[in-house]
Backbone as numpy.savetxt, mean C-alpha at the origin, in Angstrom:
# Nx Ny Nz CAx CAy CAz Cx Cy Cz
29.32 -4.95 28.84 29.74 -5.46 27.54 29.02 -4.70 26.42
29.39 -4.19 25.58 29.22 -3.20 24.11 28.96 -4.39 23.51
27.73 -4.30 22.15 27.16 -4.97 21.54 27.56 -4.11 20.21
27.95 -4.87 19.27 28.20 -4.14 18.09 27.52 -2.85 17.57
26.82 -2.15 16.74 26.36 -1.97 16.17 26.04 -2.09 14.67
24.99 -3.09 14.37 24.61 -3.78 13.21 23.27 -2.84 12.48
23.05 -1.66 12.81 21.50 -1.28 12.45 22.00 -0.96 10.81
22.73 -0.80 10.23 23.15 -0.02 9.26 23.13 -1.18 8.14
23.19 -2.43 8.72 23.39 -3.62 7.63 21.79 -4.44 7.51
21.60 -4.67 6.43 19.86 -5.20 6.23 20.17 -6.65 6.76
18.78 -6.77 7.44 19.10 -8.14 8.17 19.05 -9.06 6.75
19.03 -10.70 6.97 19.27 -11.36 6.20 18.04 -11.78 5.46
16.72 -11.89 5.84 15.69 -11.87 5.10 15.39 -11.02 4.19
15.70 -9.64 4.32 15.19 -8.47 3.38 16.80 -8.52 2.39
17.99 -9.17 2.82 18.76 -9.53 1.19 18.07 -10.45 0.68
17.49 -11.25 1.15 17.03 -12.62 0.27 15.37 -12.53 -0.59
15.13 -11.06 0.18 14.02 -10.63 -0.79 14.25 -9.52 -2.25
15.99 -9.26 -1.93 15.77 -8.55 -3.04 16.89 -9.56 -3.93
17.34 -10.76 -3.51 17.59 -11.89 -4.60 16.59 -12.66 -5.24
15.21 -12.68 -4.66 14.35 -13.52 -5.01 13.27 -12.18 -6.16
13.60 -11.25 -5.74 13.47 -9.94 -7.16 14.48 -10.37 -8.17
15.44 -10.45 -7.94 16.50 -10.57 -8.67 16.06 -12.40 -9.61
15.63 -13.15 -9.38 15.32 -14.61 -9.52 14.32 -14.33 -10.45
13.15 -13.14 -10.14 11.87 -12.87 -10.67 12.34 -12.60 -12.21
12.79 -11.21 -11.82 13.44 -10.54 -12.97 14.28 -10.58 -14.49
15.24 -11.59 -13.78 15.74 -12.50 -14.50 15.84 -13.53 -15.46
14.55 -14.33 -14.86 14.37 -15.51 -15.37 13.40 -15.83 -16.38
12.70 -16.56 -16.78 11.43 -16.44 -17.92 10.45 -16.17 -17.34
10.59 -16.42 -16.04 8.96 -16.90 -15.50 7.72 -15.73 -16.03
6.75 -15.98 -16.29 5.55 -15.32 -16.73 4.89 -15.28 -15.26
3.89 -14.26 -15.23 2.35 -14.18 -13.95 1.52 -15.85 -13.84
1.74 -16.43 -12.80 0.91 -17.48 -12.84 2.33 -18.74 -13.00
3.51 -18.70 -13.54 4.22 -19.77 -13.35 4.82 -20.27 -11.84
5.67 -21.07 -11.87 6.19 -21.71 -10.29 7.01 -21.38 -10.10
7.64 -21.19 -8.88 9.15 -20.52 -8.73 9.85 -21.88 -8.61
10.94 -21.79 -8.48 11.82 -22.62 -8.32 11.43 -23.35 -6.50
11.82 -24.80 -6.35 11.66 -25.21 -4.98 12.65 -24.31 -3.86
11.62 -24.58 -2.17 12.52 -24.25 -1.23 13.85 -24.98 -1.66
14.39 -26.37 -1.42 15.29 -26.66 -1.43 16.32 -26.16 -2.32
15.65 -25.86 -3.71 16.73 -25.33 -4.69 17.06 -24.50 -4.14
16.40 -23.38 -4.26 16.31 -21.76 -3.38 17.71 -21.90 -2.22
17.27 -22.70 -1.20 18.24 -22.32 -0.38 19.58 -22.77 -0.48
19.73 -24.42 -1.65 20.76 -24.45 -1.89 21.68 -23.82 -2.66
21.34 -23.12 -3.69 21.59 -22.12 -4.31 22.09 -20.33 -3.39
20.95 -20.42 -2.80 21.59 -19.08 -2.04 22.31 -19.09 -0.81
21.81 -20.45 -0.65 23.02 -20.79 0.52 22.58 -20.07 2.46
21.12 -20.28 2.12 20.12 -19.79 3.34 19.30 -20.82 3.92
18.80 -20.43 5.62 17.82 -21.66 6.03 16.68 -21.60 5.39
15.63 -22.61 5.62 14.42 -22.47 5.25 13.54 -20.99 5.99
14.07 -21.13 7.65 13.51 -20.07 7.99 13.41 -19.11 7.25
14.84 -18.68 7.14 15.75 -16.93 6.36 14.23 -17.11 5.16
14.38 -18.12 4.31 14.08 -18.23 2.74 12.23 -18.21 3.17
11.28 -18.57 4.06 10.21 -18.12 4.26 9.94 -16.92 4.95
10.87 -15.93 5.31 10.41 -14.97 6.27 10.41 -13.96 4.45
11.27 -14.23 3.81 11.43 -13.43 2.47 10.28 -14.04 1.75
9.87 -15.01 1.70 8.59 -15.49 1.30 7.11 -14.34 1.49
6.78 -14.04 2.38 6.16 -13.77 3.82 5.91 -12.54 2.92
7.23 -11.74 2.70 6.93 -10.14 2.37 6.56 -10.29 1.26
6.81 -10.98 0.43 6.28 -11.40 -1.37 5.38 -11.45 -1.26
4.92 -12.08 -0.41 3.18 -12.53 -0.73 2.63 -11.82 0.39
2.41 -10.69 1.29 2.23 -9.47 1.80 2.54 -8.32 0.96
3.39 -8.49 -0.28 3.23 -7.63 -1.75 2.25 -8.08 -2.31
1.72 -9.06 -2.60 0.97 -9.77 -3.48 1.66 -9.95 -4.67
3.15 -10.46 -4.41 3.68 -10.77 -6.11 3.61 -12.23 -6.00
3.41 -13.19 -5.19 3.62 -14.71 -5.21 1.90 -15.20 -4.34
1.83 -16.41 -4.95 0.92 -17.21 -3.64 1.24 -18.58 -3.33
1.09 -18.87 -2.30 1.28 -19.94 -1.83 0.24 -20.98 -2.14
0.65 -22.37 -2.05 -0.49 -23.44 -2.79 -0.27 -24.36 -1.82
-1.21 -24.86 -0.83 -0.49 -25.95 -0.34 -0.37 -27.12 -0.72
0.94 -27.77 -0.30 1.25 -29.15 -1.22 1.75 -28.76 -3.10
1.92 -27.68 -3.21 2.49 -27.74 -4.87 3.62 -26.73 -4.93
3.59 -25.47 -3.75 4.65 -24.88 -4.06 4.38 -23.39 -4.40
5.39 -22.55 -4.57 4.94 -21.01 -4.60 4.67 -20.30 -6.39
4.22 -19.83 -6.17 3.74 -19.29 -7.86 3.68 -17.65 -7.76
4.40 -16.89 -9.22 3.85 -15.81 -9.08 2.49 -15.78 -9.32
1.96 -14.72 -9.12 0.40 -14.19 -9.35 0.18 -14.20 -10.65
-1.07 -14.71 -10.87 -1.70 -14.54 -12.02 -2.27 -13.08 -11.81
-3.00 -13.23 -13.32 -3.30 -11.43 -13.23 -4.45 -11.45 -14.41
-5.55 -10.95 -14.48 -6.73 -10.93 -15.53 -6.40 -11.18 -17.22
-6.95 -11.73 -17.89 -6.81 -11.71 -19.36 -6.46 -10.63 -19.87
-6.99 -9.73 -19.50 -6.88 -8.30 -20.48 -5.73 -7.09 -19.55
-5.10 -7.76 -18.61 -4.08 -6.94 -17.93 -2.58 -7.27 -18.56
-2.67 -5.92 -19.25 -0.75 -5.94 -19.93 0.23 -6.04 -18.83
0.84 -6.53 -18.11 1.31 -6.29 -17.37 3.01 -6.17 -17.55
3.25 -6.14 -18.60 4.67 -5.61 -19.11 4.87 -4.09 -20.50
3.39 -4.00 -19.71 3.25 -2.25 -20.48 3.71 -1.58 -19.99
4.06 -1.17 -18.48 4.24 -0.12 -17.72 6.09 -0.08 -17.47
6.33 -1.23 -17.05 7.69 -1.25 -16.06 8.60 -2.24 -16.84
9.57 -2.00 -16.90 10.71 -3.10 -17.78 11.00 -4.76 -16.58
11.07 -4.49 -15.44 11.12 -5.71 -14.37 9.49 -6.66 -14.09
9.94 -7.46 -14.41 8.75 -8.40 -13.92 7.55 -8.17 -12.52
9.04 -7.96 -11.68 8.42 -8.01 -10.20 7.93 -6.64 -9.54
8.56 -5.60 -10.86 7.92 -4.21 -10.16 6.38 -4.13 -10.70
6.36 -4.90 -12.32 4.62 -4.70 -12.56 3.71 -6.21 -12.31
3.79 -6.72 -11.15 3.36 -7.59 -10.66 2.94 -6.96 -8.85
4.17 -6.33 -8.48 3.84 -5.16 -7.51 2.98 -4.09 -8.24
3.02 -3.30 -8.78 2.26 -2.11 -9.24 0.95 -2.81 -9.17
0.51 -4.18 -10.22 -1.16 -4.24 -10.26 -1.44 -4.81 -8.60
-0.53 -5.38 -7.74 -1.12 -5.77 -6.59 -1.28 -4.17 -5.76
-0.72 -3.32 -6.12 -0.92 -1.94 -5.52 -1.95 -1.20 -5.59
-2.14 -1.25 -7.18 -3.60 -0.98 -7.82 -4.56 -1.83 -6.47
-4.46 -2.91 -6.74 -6.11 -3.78 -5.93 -5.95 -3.35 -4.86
-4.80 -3.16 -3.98 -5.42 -2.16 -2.83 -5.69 -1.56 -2.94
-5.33 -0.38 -3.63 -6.29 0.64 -4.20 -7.02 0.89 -4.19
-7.86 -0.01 -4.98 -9.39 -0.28 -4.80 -10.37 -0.69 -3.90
-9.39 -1.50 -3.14 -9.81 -1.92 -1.85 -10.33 -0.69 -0.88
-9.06 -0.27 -0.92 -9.39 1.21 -0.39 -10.23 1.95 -0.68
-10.43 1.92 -1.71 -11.97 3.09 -2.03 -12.83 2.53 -1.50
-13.25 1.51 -2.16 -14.53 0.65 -1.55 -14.55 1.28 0.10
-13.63 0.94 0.61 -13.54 0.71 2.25 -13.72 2.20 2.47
-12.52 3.42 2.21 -13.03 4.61 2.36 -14.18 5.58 2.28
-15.14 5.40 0.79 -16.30 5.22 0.56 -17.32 5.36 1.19
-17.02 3.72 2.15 -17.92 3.47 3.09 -17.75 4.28 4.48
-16.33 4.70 4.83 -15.78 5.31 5.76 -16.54 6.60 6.02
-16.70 7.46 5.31 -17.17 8.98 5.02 -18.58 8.68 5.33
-19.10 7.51 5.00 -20.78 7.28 5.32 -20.50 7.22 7.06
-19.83 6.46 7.47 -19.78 5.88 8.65 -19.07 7.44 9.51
-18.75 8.02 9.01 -18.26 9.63 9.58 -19.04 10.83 9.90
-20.41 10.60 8.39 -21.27 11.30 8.61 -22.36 11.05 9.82
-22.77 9.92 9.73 -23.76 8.81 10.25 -22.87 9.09 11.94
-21.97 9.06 12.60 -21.82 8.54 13.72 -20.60 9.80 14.49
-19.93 10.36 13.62 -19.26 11.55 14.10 -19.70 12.74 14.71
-19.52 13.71 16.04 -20.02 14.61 16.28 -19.13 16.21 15.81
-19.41 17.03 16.68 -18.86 18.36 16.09 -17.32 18.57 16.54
-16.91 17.90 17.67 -15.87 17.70 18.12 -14.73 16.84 17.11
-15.59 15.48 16.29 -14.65 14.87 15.54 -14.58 15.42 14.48
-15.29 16.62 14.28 -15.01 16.99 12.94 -14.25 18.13 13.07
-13.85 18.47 13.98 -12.85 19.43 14.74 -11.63 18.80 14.66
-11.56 17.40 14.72 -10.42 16.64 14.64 -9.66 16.79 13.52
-10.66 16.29 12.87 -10.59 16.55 11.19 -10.03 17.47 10.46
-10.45 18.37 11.21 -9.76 19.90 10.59 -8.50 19.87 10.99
-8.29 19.70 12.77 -6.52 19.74 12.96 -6.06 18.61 12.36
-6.56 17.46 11.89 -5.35 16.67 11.08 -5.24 17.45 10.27
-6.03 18.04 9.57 -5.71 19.00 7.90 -4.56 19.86 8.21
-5.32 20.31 9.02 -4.12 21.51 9.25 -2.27 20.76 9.42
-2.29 19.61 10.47 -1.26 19.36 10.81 -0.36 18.42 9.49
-1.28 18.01 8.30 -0.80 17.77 7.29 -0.61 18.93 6.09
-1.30 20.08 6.30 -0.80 20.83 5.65 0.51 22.07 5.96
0.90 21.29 7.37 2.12 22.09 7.68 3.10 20.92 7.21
3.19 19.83 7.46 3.96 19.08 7.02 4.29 18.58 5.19
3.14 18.62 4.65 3.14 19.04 3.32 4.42 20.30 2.96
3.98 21.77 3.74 4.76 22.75 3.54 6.48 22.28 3.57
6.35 21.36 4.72 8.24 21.57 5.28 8.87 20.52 4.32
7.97 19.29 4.30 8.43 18.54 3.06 8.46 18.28 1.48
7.37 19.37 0.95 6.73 19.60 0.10 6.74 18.41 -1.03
6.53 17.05 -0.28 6.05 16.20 -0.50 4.73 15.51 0.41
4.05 14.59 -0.49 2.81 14.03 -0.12 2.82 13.17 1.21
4.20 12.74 1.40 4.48 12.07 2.46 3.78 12.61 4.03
3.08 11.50 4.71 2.43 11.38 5.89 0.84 11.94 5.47
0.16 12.01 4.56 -1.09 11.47 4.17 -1.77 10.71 4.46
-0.96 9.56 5.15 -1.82 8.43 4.93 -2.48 8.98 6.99
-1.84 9.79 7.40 -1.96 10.22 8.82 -3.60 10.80 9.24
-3.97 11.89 7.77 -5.42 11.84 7.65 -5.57 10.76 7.75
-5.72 10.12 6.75 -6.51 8.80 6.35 -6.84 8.54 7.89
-5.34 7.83 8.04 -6.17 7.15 9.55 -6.83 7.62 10.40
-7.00 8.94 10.43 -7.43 9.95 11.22 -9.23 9.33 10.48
-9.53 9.77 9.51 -11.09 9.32 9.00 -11.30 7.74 9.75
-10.11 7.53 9.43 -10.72 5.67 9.78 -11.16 5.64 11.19
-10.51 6.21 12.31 -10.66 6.49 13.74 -12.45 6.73 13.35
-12.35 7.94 13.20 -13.61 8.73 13.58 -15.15 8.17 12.66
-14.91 7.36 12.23 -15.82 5.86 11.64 -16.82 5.72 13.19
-16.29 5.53 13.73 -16.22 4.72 15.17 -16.75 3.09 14.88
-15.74 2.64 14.30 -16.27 1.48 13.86 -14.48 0.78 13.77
-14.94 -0.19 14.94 -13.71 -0.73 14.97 -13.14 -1.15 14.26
-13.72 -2.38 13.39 -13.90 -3.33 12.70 -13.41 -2.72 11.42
-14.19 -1.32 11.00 -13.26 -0.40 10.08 -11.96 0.16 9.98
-11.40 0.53 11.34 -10.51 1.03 11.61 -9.38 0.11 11.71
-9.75 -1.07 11.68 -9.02 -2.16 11.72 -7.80 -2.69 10.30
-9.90 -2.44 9.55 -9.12 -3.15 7.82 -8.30 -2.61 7.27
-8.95 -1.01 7.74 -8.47 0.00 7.11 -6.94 0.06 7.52
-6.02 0.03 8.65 -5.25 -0.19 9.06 -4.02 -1.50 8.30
-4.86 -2.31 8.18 -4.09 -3.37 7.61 -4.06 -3.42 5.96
-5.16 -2.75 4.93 -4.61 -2.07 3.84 -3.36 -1.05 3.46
-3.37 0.13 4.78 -2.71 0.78 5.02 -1.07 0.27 4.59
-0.68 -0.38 5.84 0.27 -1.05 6.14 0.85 -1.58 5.18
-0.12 -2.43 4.38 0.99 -3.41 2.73 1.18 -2.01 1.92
-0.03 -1.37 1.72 -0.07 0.08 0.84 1.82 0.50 1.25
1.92 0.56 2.28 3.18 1.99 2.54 4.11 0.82 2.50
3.84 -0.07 2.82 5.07 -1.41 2.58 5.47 -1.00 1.03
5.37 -1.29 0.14 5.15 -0.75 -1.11 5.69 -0.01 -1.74
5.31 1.19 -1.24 5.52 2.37 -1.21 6.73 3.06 -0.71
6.84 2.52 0.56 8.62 2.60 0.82 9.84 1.88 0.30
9.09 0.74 -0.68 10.45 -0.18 -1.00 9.94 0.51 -3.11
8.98 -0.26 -3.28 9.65 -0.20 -5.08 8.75 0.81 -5.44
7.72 1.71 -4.77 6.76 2.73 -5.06 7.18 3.91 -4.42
8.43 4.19 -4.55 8.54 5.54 -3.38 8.20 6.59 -4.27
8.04 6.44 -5.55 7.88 8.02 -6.03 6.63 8.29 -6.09
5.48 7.36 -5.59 4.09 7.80 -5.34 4.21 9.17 -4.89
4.80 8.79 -3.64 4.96 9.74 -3.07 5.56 11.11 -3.01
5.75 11.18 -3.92 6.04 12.89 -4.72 5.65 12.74 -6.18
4.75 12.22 -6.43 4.47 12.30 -7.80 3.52 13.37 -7.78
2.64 13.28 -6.52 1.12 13.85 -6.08 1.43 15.44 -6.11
0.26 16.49 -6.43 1.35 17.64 -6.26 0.27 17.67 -4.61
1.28 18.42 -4.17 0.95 19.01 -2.33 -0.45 19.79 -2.24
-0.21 20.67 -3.34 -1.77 21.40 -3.25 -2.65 21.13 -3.53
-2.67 20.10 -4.40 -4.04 19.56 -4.98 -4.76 18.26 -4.24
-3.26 17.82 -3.16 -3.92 16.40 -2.56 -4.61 17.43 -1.65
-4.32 18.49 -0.78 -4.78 19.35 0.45 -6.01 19.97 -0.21
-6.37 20.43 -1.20 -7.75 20.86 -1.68 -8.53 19.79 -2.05
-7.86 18.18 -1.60 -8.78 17.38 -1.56 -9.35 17.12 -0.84
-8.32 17.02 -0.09 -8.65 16.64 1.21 -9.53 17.61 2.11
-9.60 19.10 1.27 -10.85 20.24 2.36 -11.92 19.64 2.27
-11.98 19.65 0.51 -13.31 19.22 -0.17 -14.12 17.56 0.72
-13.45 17.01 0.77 -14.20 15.85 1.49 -14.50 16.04 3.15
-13.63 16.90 3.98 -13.53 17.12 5.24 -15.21 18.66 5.33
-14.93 19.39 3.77 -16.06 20.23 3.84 -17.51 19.39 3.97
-17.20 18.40 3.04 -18.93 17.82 2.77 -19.28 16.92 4.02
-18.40 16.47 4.67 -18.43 15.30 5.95 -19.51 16.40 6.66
-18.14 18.15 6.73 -18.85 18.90 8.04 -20.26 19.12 7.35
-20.94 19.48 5.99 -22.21 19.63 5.59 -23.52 18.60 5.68
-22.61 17.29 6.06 -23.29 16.30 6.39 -23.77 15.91 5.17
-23.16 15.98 3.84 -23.68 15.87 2.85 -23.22 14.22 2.22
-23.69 13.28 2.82 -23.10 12.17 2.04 -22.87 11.31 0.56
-23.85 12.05 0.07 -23.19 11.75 -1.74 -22.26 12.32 -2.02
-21.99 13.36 -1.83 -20.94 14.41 -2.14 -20.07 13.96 -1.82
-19.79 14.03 -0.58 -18.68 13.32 0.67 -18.05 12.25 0.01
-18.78 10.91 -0.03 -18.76 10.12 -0.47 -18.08 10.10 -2.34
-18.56 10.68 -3.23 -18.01 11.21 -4.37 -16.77 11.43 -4.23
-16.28 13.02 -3.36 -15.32 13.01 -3.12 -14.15 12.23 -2.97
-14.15 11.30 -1.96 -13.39 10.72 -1.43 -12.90 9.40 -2.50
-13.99 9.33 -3.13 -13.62 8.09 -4.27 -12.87 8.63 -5.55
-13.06 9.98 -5.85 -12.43 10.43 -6.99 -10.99 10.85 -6.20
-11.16 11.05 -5.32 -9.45 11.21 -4.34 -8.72 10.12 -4.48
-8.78 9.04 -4.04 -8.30 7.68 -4.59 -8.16 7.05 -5.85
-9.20 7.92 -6.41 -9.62 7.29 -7.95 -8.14 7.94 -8.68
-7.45 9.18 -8.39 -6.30 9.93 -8.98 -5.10 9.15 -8.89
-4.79 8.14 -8.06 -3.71 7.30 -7.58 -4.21 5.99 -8.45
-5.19 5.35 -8.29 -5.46 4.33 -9.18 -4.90 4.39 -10.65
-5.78 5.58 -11.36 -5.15 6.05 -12.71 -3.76 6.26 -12.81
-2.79 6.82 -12.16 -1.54 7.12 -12.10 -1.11 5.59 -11.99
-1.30 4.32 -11.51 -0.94 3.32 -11.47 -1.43 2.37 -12.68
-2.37 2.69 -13.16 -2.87 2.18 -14.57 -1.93 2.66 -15.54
């Protein structure tokens, strides 16, 4: 028996996440107000509760909503002094952008610490590693001559931490990061120019091999620090 083929049509949670953009966008709501109830929600769109929390799920794995228990879902608040309708004309793309930013930062912090934990515990072999990720991102840089698969170093540093526990977080920053990034941030990813992320990426892979950890460390934060600003 032949089974259709359905891969081409978005399942039904990821339409109901880009109606509940559409709900964001739309409506008055400010950072910090309530969304409308499940029940409205689904009577209105005409979905289960399941469908209408699995679309929940990715919102707040964006960090554009939080959950309260017992009161109901809210977009995100966001600092006193954050414009957050300076940048983007849609509600829900600069509510995504500053939750992009705080990973961001997250990331440095965590990377930061990564390059310590590289110097401190890596041998001559992992820094051999190091080099063929470079290399194998700077052939792929070439064919795509976009920034895309970067984040492949990265994980490559996070490995060679030898610190599980690192390789872990780091992993699960990762993950919302490119979530992100593939849906309302894709032009991160060619915004970057190719040559300048790869002469970053020597520069921090040079000071790791010098064993030089301020430097190293420097490095790697002003590498991140270039994506932060571009999101400010």
């Amino acid at each position: 028996m032949r089974v259709k083929n359905r891969i081409s049509r978005p399942l039904l949670y990821e339409e109901v996440v880009g109606e509940l953009y559409k709900i964001i966008d739309q409506s008055s709501l400010q950072p910090g107000d309530k969304l409308p109830s499940e029940r409205e929600l689904t009577e209105n769109l005409g979905i289960s509760r399941n469908v209408l929390r699995e679309a929940f799920h990715v919102l707040e794995s964006r960090g554009i909503i939080v959950s309260r228990q017992g009161s109901g879902r809210y977009l995100r608040a966001l600092p006193r002094d954050e414009n957050v309708s300076a940048k983007y004309h849609n509600m829900s793309k600069n509510l995504e952008r500053y939750s992009l930013m705080e990973a961001y930062e997250v990331r440095q912090v965590l990377e930061v610490k990564a390059v310590e934990l590289i110097i401190r515990n890596a041998d001559e072999s992992d820094i051999e590693d190091l080099k063929d990720g470079y290399k194998r991102l700077e052939k792929k840089f070439s064919e795509t001559h976009t920034t895309a698969g970067e984040f492949d170093l990265h994980r490559l540093y996070a490995k060679k931490t030898g610190s599980q526990f690192m390789e872990q977080t780091l992993d699960l920053v990762f993950s919302a990061i490119l979530d992100m990034m593939s849906t309302t941030f894709r032009d991160i990813m060619t915004t970057h120019e190719t040559e300048k992320e790869l002469r970053s990426h020597w520069k921090i892979i040079e000071a790791v091999e010098q064993r030089d950890l301020e430097l190293a460390k420097k490095r790697m934060f002003d590498h991140i620090q270039d994506t932060i600003e571009m999101l400010r």
